[in-house]
LOKE-893194 format. One record per residue (C-alpha): residue number from 1; x, y, z. Coordinates in steps of 0.1 Angstrom, whole numbers, padded with zeros to 4 digits. Layout:
<pts>
pt n->NUM	u->X	v->Y	w->Z
...
</pts>
This chain:
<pts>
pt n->1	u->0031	v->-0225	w->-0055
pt n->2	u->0014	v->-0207	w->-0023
pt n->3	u->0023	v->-0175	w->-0019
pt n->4	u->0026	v->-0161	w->0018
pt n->5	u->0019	v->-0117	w->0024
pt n->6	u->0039	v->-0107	w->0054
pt n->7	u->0022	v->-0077	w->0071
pt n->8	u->0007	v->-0068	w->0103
pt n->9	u->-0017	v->-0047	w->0089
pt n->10	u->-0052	v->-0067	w->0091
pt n->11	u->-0067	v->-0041	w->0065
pt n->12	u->-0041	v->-0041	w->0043
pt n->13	u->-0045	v->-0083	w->0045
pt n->14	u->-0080	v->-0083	w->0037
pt n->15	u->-0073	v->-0059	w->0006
pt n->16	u->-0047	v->-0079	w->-0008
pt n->17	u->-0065	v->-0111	w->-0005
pt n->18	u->-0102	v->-0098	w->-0016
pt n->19	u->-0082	v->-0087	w->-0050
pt n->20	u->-0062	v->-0120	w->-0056
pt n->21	u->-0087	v->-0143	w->-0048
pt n->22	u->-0107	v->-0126	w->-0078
pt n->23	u->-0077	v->-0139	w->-0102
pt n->24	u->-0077	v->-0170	w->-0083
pt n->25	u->-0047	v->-0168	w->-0064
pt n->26	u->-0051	v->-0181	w->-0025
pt n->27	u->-0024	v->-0169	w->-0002
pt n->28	u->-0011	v->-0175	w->0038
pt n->29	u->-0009	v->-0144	w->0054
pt n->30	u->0017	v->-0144	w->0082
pt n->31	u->0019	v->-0110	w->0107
pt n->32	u->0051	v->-0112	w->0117
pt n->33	u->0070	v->-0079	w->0128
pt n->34	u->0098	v->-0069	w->0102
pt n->35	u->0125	v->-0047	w->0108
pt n->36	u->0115	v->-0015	w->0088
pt n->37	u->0149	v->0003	w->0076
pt n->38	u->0145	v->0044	w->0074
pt n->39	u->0150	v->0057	w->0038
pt n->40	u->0127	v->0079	w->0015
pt n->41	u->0129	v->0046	w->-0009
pt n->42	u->0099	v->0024	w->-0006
pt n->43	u->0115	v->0001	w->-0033
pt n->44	u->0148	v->-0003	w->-0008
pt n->45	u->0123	v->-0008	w->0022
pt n->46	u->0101	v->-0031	w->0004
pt n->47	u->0134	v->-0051	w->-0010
pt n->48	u->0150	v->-0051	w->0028
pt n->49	u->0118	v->-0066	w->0039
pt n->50	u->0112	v->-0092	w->0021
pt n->51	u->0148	v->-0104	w->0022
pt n->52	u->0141	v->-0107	w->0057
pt n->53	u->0109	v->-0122	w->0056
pt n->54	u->0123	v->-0147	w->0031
pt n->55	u->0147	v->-0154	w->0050
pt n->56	u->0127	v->-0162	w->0089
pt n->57	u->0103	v->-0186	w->0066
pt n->58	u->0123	v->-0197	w->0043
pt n->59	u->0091	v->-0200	w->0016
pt n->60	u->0077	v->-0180	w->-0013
pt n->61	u->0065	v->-0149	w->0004
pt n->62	u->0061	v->-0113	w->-0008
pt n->63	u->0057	v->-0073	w->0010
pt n->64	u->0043	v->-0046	w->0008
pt n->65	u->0048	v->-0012	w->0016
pt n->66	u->0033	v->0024	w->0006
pt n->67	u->0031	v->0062	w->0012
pt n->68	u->0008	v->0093	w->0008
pt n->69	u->0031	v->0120	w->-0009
pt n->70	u->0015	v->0152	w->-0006
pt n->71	u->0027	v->0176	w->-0030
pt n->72	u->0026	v->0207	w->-0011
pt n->73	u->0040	v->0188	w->0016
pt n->74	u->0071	v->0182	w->-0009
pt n->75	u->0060	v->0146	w->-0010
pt n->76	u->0053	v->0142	w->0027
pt n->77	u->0049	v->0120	w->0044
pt n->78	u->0056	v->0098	w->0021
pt n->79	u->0076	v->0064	w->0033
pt n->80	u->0069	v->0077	w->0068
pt n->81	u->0033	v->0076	w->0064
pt n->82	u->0022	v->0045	w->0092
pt n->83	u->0041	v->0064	w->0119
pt n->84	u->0029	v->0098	w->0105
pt n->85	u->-0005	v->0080	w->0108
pt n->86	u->0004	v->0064	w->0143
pt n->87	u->0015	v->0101	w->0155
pt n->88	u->-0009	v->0127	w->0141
pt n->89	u->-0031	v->0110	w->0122
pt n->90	u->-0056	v->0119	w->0098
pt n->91	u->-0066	v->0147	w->0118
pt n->92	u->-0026	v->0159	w->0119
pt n->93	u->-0025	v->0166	w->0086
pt n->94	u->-0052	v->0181	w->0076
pt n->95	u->-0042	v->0207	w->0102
pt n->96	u->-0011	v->0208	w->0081
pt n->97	u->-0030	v->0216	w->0050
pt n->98	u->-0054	v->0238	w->0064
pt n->99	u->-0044	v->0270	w->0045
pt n->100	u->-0031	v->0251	w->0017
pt n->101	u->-0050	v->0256	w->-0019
pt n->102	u->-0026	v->0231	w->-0038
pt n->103	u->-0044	v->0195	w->-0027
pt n->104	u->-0029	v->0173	w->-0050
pt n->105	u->-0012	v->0140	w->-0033
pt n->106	u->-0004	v->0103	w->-0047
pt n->107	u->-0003	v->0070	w->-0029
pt n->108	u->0025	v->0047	w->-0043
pt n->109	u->0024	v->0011	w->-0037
pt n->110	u->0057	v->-0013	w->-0035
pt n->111	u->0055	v->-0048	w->-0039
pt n->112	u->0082	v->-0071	w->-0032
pt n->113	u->0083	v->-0104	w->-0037
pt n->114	u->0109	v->-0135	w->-0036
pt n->115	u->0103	v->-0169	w->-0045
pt n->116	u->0137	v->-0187	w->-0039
pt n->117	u->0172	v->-0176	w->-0036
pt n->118	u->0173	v->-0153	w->-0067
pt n->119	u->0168	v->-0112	w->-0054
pt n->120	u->0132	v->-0102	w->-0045
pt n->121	u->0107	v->-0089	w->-0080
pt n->122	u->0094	v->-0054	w->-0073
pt n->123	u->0061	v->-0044	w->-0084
pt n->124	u->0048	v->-0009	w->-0082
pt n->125	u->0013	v->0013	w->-0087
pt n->126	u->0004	v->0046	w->-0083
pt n->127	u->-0032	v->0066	w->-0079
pt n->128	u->-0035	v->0103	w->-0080
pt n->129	u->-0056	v->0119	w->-0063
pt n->130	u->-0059	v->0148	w->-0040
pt n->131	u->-0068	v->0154	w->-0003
pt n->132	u->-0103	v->0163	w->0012
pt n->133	u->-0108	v->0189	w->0031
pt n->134	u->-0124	v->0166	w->0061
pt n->135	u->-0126	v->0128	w->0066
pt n->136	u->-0153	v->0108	w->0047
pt n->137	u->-0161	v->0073	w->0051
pt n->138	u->-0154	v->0048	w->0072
pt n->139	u->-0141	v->0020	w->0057
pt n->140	u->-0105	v->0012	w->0048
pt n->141	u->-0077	v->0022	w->0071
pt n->142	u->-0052	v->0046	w->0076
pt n->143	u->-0053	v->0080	w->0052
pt n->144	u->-0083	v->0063	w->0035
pt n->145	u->-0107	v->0090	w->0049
pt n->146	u->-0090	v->0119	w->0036
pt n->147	u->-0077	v->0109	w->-0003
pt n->148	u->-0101	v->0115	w->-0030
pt n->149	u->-0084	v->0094	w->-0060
pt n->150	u->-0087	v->0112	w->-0093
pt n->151	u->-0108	v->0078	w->-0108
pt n->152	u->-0129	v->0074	w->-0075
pt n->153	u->-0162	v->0088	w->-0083
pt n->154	u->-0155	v->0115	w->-0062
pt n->155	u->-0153	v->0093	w->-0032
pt n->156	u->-0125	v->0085	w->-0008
pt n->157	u->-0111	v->0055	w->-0004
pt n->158	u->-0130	v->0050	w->0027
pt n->159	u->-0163	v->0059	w->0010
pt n->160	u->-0155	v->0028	w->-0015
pt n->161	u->-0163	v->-0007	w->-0010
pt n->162	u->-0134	v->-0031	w->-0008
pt n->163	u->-0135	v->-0042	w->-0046
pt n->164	u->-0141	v->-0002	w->-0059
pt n->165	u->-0107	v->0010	w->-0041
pt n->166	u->-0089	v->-0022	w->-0056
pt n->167	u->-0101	v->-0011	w->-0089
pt n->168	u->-0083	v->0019	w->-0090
pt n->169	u->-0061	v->0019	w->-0061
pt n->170	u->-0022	v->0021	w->-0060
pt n->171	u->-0023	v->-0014	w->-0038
pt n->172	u->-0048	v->-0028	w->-0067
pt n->173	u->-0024	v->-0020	w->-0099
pt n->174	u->0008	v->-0028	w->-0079
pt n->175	u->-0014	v->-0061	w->-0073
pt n->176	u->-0021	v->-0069	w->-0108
pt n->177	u->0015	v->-0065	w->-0117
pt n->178	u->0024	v->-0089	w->-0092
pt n->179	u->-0005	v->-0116	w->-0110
pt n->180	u->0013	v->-0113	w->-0142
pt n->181	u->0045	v->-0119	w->-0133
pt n->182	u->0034	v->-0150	w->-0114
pt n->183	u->0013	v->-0164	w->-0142
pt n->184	u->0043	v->-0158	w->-0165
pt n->185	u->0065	v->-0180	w->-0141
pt n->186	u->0042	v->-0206	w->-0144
</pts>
């Protein structure tokens, strides 16, 4: 079975396939735009997608989608966080945070997949962490620059290499969950 990863974020592609091709596991990537519902669930939004996705290819495919909750923030933004990203950036929130002692923020990761006509398999990871106090690095994409993850080394995610932030990223253990279930389907 060949999996396909609808997204039409090129980083987030290279990420997922670096990490499954280490287990193995070849996949199509396919960029096709979804229609992104608005709720503060990334399990719903990951579940809407890939019914959708499922249903324009009609072939084993799987999502995903993630957030930076920010505690001070009260968990902002959170499923919002590509058009927080879009509109303020990295840059926009640090200015939100800039008298703020309380740094503490996790990424969660939402994996959806659906293999035939049965409802889609959810897979998820998280990585604490907290947020720097300026942007260091320069790879990854998105928040990368600014999340420190608590089993990073004291790096960012943009300071790591590709196969360090799979190693402990919220993408990487929402990943590995994913390559168990599908070796148990085997």
């Amino acid at each position: 079975m060949r999996l396909t990863f609808v997204t039409t974020n090129r980083g987030k592609a290279n990420e997922v396939r670096n990490l499954l091709k280490t287990f193995g596991i070849e996949i199509d990537v396919c960029a096709i735009k979804l229609t992104e519902i608005q709720s503060d669930n990334l399990e719903e939004i990951a579940m809407r997608s890939c019914e959708e996705a499922y249903g324009v290819l009609k072939k084993p495919v799987f999502v995903e989608d993630a957030g930076l909750f920010i505690e001070c923030l009260n968990g902002f933004p959170g499923p919002y966080s590509s058009y927080v990203y879009r509109t303020i950036g990295v840059t926009g929130i640090l200015k939100l945070m800039e008298e703020k002692e309380n740094r503490a923020a996790f990424f969660k990761s939402c994996i959806a997949c659906k293999i035939s006509g049965e409802p889609p398999s959810l897979f998820s990871g998280v990585c604490i962490g907290k947020i720097s106090h300026e942007p260091k690095g320069s790879s990854g994409f998105g928040f990368d620059p600014i999340f420190v993850p608590e089993e990073g080394y004291g790096k960012t995610f943009a300071e790591m290499t590709t196969e360090e932030k799979n190693a402990v990223s919220h993408r990487g253990k929402s990943l590995r969950l994913l390559v168990e279930w599908l070796r148990f389907m085997r």
